[in-house]
C-alpha positions as CSV (number, residue, x, y, z in Angstrom):
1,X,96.4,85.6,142.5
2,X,95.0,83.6,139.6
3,X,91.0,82.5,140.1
4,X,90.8,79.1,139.9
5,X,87.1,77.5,139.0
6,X,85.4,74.7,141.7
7,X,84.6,72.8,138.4
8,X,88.8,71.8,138.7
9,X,87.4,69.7,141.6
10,X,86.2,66.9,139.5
11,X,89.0,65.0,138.4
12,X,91.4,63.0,141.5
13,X,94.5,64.9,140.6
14,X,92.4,68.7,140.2
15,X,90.8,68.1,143.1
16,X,94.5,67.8,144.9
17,X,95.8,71.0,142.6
18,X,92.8,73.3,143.4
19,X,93.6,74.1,146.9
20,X,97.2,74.8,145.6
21,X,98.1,78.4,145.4
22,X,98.3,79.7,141.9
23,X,102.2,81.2,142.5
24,X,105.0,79.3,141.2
25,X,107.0,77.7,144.1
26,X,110.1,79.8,144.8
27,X,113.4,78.4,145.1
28,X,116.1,79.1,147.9
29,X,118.2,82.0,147.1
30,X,122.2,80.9,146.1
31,X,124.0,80.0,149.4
32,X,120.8,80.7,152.1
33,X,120.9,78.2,154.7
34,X,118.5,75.3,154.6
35,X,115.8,75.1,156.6
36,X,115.4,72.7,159.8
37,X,113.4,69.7,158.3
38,X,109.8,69.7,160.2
39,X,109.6,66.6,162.4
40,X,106.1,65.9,161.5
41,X,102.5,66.9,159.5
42,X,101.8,64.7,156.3
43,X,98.4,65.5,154.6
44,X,96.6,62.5,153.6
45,X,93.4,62.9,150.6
46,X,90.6,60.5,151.1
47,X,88.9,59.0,147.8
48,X,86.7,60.7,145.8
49,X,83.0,60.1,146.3
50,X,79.7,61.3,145.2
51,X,77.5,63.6,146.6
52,X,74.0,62.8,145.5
53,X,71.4,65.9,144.4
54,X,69.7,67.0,147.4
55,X,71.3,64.8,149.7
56,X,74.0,64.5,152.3
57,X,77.2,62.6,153.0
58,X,80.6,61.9,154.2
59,X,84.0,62.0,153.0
60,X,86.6,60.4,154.8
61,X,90.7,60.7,155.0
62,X,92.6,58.6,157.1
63,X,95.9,58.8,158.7
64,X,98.1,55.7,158.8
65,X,98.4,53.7,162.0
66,X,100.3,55.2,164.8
67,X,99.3,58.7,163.9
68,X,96.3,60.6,164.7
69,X,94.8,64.0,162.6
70,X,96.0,67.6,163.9
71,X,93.8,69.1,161.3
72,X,91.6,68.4,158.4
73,X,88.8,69.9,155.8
74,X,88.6,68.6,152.1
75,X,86.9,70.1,149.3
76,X,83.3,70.0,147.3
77,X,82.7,70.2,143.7
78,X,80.5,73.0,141.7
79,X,77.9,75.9,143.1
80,X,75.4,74.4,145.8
81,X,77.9,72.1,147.4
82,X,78.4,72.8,150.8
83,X,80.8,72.0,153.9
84,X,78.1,70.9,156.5
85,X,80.5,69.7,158.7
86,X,84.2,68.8,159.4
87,X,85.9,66.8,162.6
88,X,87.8,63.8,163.1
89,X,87.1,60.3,163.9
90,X,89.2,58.2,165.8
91,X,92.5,58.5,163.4
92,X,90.3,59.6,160.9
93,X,88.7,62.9,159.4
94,X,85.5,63.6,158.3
95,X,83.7,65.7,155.8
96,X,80.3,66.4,156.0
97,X,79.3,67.8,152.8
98,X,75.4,68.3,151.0
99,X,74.0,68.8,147.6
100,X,71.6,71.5,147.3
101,X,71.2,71.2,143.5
102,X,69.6,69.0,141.8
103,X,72.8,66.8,140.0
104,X,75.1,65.0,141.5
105,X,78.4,66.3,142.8
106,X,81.4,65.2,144.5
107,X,83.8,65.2,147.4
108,X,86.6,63.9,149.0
109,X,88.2,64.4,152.9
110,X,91.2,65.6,153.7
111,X,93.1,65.4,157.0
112,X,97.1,66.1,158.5
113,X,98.4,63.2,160.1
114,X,101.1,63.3,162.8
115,X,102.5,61.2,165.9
116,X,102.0,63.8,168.3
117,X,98.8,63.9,170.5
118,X,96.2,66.1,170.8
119,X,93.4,66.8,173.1
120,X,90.3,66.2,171.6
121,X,87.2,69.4,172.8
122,X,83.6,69.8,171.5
123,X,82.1,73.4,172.9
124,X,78.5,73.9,174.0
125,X,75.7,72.9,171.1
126,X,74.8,76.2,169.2
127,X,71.0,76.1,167.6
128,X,70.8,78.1,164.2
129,X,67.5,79.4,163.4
130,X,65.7,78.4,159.3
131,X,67.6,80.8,157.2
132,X,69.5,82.5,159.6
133,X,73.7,82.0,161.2
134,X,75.1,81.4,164.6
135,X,78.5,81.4,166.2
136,X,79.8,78.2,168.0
137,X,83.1,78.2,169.7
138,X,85.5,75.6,171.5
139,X,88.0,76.5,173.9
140,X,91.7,74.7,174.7
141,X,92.7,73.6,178.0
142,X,94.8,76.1,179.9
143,X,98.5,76.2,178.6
144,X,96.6,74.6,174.9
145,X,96.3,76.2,171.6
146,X,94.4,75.5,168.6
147,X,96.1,72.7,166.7
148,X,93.2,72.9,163.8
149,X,89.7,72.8,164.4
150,X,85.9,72.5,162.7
151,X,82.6,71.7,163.6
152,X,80.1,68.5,164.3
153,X,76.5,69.6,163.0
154,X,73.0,67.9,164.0
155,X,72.3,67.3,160.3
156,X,73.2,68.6,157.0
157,X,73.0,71.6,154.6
158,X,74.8,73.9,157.1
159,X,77.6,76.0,155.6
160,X,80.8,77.2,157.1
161,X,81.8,81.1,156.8
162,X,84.4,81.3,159.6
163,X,86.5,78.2,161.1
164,X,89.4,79.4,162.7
165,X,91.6,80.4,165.5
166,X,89.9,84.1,166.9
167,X,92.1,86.9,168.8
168,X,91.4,85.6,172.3
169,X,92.5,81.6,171.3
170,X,89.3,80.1,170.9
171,X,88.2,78.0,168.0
172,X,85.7,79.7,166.2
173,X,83.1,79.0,163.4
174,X,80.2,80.3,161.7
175,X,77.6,78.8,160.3
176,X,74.7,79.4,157.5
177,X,71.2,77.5,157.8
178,X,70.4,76.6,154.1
179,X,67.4,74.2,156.0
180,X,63.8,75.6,156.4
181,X,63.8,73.9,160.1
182,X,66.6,74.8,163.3
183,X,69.6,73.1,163.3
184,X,72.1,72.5,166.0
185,X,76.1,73.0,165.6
186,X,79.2,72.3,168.2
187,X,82.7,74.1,167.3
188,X,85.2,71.0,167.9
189,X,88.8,71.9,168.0
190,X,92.2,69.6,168.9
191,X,95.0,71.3,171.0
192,X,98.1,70.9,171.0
193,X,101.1,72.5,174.3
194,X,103.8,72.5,171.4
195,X,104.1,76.1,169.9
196,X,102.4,77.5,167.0
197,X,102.5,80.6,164.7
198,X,99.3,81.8,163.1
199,X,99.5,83.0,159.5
200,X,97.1,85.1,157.5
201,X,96.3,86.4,154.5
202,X,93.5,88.3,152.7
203,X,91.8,89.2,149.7
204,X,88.5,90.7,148.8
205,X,86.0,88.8,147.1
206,X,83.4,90.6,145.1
207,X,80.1,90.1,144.9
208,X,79.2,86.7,143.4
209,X,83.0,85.8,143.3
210,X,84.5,83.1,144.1
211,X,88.2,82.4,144.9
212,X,91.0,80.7,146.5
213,X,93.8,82.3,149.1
214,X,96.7,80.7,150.9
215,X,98.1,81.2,154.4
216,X,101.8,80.3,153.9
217,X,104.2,78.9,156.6
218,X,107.3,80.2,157.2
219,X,110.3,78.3,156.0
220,X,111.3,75.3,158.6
221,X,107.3,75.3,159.5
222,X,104.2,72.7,158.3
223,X,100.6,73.8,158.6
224,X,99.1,71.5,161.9
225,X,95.2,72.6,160.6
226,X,93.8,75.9,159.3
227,X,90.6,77.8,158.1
228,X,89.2,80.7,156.7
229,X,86.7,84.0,157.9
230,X,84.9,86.6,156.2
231,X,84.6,88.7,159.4
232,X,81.4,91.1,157.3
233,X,79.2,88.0,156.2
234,X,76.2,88.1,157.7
235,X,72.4,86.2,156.5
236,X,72.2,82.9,154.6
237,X,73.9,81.7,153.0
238,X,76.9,84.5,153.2
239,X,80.1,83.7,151.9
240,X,80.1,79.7,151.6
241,X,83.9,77.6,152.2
242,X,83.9,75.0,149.8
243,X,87.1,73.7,150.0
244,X,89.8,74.1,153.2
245,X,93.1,72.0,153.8
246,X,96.9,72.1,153.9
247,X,100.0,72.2,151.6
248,X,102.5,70.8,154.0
249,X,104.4,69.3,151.1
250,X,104.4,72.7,149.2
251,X,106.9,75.5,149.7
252,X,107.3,78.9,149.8
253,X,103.9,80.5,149.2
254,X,102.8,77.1,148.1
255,X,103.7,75.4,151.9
256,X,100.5,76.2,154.6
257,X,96.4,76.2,154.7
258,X,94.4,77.0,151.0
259,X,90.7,77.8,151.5
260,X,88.2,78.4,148.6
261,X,85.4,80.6,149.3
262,X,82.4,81.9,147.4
263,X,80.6,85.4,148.0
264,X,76.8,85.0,148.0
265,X,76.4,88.4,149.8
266,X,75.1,91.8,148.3
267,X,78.8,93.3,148.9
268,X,82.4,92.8,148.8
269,X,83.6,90.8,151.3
270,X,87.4,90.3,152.8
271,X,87.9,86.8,152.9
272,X,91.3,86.1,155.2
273,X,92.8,82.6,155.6
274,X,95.1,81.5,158.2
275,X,97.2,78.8,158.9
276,X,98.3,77.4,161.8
277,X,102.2,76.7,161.2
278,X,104.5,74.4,163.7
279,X,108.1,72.7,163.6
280,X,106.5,70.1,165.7
């Protein structure tokens, strides 16, 4: 898969194309039946705004009355932009995003929108130590799952290197430090009853790489939220997400959850994204 540069994120219509695989969509093969049209899932972009150097703030998408977000993320422009946070608000979605460089950057929220309702759980606050990573996670209500997910940080310059749905169903993220004082961090994750398929997909990321990978739905199916892990990072900053959100408009290997990831470790890392995929 092509490597597409963060730097694409600074014009409105890039920072939409970025977090779009690099494949060609594919078209239906001759006479193949056509897939059930999903009821539901329309991702919404928020406006561009700027992230000042050294500073802090939030982007914002929001979802059209009478719908509420199943998922969200957005995206960050250049090296030493990071994702410090990302949950929704009311029938919005928020990006928490901070500048450790000394120019200006820029941002914008993303969130999925749909009619269906979701319960709404925050797990237990996590502290991460100066410098150092900690693991939060949120759990669903019995007879839940994992609709999409993120995390609600005490303050800024946190970055994400896991948010996604782990192997026993809980809502999972890790988190980097980039703050010489303790920071506090909450995994926050909306469920959903109706049935979902999780879909993954790797690559390795070399050392000082950084890269984009798509988890695509199957045909018939729309991303409800989504994220990204590199199971091996370990230490500050690790590998940093600096862009996560849907395709549901896409198709074929264009249709699902994009992430873009940087590794700032000493070795390769695998970096695996998955989607969360639903005819509801």
């Amino acid at each position: 898969m092509a490597r597409v540069p963060i730097v694409a994120l600074l014009s409105a219509v890039a920072l939409a194309a970025t977090v779009t695989a690099a494949s060609p969509p594919q078209a239906p093969a001759a006479g193949a039946p056509a897939a059930r049209a999903p009821l539901d899932h329309t991702g919404v972009t928020g406006r561009i705004i700027d992230v000042p150097a050294r500073g802090t703030v939030v982007a914002t998408a929001d979802c059209p009355a009478g719908t509420e977000p199943s998922g969200g993320g957005g995206g960050t422009t250049g090296q030493g932009t990071l994702i410090s946070g990302s949950a929704p608000s009311g029938n919005s979605w928020n990006l928490t995003v901070s500048n450790l460089t000394g120019e200006n950057k820029q941002a914008a929220g993303y969130v999925l929108c749909t009619h269906n309702t979701h319960a709404r759980v925050t797990g237990p606050v996590v502290t991460v130590p100066a410098g150092g990573t900690a693991t939060a996670f949120a759990s669903c209500p019995s007879g839940e799952h994992p609709a999409g997910g993120g995390f609600v940080p005490g303050r800024g310059f946190l970055s994400a290197s896991a948010m996604y749905t782990d192997p026993s169903g809980r809502w999972k993220v890790t988190v980097a430090n980039n703050d010489g004082a303790a920071q506090t961090v909450s995994a926050f994750v909306l469920c959903t009853p109706a049935p979902v398929t999780l879909r993954e997909s790797s690559r390795v990321l070399a050392v000082g790489e950084q890269a984009h990978e798509t988890a695509a739905c199957a045909d018939g199916q729309r991303p409800s939220g989504g994220g990204g892990y590199a199971a091996g990072s370990t230490g500050a900053p690790g590998v940093v997400i600096s862009s996560s959100r849907g395709l549901p408009e896409g198709t074929g290997p264009n249709k699902g959850w994009t992430v873009f990831g940087k590794n700032n470790t000493a070795s390769p890392q695998t970096f695996t994204v998955q989607s969360i995929c639903t005819t509801f």
